[in-house]
C-alpha positions as CSV (number, residue, x, y, z in Angstrom):
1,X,35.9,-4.8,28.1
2,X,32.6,-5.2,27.6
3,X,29.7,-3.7,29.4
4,X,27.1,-5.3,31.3
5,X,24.8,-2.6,31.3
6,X,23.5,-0.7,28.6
7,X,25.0,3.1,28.6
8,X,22.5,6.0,27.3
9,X,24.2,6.0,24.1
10,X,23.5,2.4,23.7
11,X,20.3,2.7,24.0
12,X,19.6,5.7,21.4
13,X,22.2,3.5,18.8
14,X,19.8,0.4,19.0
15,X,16.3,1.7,18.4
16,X,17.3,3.8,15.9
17,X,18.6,0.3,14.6
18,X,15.8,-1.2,14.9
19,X,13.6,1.1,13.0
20,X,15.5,0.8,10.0
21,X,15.3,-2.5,10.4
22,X,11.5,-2.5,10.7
23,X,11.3,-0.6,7.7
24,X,13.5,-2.5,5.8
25,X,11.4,-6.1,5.5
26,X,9.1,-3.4,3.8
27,X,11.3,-1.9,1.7
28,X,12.9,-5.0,0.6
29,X,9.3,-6.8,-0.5
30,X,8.2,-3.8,-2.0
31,X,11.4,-3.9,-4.1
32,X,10.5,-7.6,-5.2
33,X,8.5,-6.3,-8.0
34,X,11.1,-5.1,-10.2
35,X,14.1,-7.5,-9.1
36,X,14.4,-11.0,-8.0
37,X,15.2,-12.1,-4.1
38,X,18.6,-13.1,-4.7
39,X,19.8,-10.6,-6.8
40,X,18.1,-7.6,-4.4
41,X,20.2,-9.4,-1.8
42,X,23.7,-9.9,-3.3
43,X,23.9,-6.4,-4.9
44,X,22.7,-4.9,-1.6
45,X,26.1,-6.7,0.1
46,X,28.2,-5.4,-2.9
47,X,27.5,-2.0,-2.9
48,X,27.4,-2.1,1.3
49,X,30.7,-3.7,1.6
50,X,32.6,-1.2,-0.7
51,X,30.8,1.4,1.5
52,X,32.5,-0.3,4.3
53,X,36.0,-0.9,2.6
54,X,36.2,3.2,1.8
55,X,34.8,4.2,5.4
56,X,37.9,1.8,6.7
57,X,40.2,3.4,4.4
58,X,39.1,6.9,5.2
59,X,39.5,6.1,9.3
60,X,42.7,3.9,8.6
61,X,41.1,0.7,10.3
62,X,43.5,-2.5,9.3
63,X,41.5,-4.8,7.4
64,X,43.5,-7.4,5.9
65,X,46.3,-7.8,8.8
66,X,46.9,-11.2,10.0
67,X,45.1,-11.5,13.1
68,X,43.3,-15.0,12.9
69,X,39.9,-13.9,12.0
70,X,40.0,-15.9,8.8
71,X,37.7,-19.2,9.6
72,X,35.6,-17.0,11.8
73,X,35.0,-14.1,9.2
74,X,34.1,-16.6,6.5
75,X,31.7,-18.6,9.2
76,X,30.0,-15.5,9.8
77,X,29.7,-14.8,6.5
78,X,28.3,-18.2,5.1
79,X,25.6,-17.9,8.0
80,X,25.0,-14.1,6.9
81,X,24.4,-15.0,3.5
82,X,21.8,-18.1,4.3
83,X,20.1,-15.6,6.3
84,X,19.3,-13.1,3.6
85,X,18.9,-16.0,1.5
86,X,16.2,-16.7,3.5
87,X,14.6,-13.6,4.4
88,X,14.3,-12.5,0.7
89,X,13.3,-15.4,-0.7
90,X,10.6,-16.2,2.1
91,X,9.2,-12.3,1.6
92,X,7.5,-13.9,-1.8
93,X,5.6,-16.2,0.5
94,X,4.6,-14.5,3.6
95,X,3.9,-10.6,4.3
96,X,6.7,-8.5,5.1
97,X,4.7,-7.8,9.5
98,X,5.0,-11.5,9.3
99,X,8.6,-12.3,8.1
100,X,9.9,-9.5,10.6
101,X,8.0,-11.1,13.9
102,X,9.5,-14.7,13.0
103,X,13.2,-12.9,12.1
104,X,13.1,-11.7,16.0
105,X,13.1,-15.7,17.3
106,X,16.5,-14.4,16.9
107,X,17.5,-13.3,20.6
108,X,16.3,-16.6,21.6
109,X,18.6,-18.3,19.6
110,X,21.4,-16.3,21.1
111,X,20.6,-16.7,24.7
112,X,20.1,-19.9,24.4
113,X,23.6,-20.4,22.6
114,X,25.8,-18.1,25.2
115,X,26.2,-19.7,28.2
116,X,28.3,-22.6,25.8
117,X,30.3,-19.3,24.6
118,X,30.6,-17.0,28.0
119,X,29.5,-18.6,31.1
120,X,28.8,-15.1,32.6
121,X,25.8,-15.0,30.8
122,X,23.8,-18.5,32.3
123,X,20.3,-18.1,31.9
124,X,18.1,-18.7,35.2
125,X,14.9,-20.7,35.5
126,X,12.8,-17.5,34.9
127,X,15.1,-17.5,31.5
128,X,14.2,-20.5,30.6
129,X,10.3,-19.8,31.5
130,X,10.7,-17.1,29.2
131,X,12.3,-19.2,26.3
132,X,9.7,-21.4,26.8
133,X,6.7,-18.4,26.2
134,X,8.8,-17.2,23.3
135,X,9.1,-20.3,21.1
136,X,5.1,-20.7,22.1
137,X,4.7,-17.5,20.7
138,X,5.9,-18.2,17.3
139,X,4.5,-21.6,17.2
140,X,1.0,-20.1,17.8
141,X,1.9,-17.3,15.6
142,X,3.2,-19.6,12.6
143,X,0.0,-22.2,12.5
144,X,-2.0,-19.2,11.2
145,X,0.0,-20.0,8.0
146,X,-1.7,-23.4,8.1
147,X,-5.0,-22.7,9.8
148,X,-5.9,-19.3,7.9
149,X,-3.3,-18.4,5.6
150,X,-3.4,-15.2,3.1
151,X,-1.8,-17.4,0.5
152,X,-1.1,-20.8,-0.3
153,X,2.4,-21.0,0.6
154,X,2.5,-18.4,3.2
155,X,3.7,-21.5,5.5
156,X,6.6,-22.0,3.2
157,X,7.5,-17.9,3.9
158,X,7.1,-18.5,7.3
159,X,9.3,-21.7,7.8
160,X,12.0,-19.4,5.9
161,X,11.8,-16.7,8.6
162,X,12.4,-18.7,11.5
163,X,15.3,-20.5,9.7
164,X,16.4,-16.9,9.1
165,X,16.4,-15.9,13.1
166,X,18.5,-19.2,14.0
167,X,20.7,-18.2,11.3
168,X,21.3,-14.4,12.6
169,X,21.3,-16.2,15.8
170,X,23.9,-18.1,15.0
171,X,25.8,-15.6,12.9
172,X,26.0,-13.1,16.8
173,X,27.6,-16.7,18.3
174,X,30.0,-17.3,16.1
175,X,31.1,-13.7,16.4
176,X,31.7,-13.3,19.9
177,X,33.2,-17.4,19.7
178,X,35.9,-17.0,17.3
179,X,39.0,-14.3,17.0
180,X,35.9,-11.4,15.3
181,X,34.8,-10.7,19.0
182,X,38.3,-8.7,19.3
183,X,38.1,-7.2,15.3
184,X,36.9,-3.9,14.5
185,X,33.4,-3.8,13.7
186,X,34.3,-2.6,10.1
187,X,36.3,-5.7,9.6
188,X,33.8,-7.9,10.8
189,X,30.9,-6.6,8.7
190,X,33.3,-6.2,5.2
191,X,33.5,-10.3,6.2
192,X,30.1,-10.9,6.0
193,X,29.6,-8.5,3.3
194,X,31.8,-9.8,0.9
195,X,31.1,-13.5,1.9
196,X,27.4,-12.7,0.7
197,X,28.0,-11.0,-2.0
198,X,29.1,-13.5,-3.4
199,X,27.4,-16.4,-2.5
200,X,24.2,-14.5,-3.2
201,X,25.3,-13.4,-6.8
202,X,26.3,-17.0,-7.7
203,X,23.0,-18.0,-6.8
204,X,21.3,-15.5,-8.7
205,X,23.3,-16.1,-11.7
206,X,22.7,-20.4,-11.0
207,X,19.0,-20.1,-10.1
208,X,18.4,-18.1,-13.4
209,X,16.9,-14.8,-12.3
210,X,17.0,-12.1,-14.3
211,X,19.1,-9.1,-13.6
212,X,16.7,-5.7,-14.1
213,X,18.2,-3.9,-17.0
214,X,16.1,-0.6,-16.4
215,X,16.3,0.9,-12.5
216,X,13.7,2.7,-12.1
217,X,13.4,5.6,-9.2
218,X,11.6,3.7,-6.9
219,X,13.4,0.5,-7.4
220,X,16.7,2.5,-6.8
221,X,15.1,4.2,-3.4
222,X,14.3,1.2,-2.0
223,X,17.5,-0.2,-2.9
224,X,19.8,2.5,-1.8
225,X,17.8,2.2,1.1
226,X,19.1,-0.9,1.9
227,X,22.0,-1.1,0.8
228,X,23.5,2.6,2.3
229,X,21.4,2.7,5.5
230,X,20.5,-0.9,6.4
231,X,23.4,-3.0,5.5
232,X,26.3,0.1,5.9
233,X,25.1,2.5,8.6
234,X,22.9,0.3,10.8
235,X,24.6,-3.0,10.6
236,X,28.3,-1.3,11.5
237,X,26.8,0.1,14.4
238,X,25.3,-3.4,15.8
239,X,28.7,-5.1,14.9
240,X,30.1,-2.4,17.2
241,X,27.4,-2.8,19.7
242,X,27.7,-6.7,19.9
243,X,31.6,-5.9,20.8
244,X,31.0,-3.4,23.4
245,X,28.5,-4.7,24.9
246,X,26.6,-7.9,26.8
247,X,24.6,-9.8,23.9
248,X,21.9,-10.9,25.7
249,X,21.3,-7.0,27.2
250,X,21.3,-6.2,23.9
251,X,18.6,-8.4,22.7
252,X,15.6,-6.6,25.0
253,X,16.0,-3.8,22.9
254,X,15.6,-5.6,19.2
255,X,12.1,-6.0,20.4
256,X,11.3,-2.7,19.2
257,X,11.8,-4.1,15.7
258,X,8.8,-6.2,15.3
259,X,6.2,-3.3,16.5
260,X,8.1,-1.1,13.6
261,X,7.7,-3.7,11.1
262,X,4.1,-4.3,12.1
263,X,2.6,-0.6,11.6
264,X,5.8,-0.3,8.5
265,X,4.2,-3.0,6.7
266,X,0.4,-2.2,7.4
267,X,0.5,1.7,6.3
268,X,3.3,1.6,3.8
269,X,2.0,-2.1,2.5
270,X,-1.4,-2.0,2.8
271,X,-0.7,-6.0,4.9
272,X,-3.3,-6.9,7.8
273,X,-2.4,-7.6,11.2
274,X,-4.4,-10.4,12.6
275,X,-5.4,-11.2,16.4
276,X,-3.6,-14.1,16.2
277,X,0.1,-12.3,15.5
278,X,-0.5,-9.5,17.8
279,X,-0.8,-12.3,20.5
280,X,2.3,-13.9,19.2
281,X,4.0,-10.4,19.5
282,X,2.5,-9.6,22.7
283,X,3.9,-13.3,24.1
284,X,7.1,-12.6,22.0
285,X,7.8,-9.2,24.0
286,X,7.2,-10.9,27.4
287,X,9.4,-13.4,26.8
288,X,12.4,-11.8,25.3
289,X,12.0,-9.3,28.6
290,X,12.0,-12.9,31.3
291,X,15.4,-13.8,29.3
292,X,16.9,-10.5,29.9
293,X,16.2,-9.7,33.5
């Protein structure tokens, strides 16, 4: 059964979450100097998912039993893999404070999705209102890559990051849709883990980017980073969230994530933070709180 209400525990699990998810837009742009977006993000899914297959073996979770999860798992894991896809390759374009603000469009995406899936979660007018302020928010927030943009193609980054949050979006729908709302979180990630890598590795090896042949310590810190924490630790413990509990009650607390990004990406990165995407933020928080009330 899941809960309505978010439990103490809950709570703790998803800001924690979200920091390491703050800090890993950072991590994973900073990382873009010694290896290329597609590689960074299959070989981030390889080593994650064979964290995940040993951590199922070690708890004896059944992974491969026939329980009708197949056309769900490889959904999942198509839409999982467009979304890094996205993220890593848009992180060329656009600042990693920017990419993380457009990433978090994502709640919308899912409230606006699961009243088709679970008609206990309708959204209100005052919903609505606040869908409404929220896709304002990003709008405003994603002209500035037009109007006054820090590089020539920072739009192109942008567009990428929004396409990313519909794709996480829809990647949390077609989890609680299909027959992965009643699979073990470890099955469900090891899906989308092994879907991406590889998808992501074909693409690597197709688009023609070069593999680094020397690791150095920084390159392997900010990939362990994301590959062991992010994609392992902090993505099991969502799955497992999104199973025990409402989605949409969930989605107030991935606000967090943005603000961590923001001050992650201007002290570790050096990156400005202009008027203009505080606002957006600031219209972005209000909104996401009208959808969850």
């Amino acid at each position: 059964m899941r809960q309505s209400h978010l439990d103490p525990r809950a709570v703790v699990i998803l800001l924690l979450c979200c920091l390491l998810w703050g800090i890993n837009q950072v991590a994973a742009k900073a990382a873009l100097t010694e290896i290329g977006p597609l590689w960074q993000a299959g070989l981030r899914s390889v080593v994650a998912g064979v964290l995940v297959w040993l951590w199922s073996l070690s708890r004896r979770v059944p992974l491969f039993g026939q329980d009708g999860s197949g056309a769900g798992g490889l959904l999942a894991g198509a839409l999982f893999a467009a979304e890094f896809a996205c993220i890593f390759v848009g992180l060329q374009y656009t600042s990693a404070s920017r990419m993380v603000v457009f990433i978090y469009l994502s709640p919308f995406v899912v409230a606006m999705g699961m009243p088709w899936i679970a008609h206990g979660e309708k959204l209100s007018g005052r919903q609505w209102a606040g869908l409404v302020l929220a896709f304002g928010a990003v709008a405003f927030a994603f002209a500035e890559g037009f109007s006054t943009p820090h590089s020539p193609r920072q739009w192109w980054g942008d567009a990428l990051g929004v396409a990313a949050a519909v794709l996480w979006g829809g990647t949390t729908l077609a989890i609680r849709a299909t027959r992965l709302a009643a699979a073990p979180a470890e099955k469900t990630l090891l899906y989308q883990l092994g879907v991406s890598a590889l998808a992501l590795c074909s693409a690597a090896v197709f688009a023609g980017e070069p593999l680094p042949v020397h690791w150095s310590p920084r390159l392997l810190g900010l990939f362990g980073f994301q590959a062991v924490v992010v994609s392992f630790a902090s993505y099991l413990a969502w799955f497992w969230l999104i199973r025990h509990y409402a989605a949409t009650r969930l989605a107030v607390f991935t606000l967090s994530t943005p603000l961590f990004g923001l001050l992650a990406g201007a002290l570790l990165l050096g990156e400005g933070i202009s008027t203009r995407l505080v606002a957006a933020l600031a219209a972005l928080a209000a909104g996401i709180v009208l959808v969850n009330r």
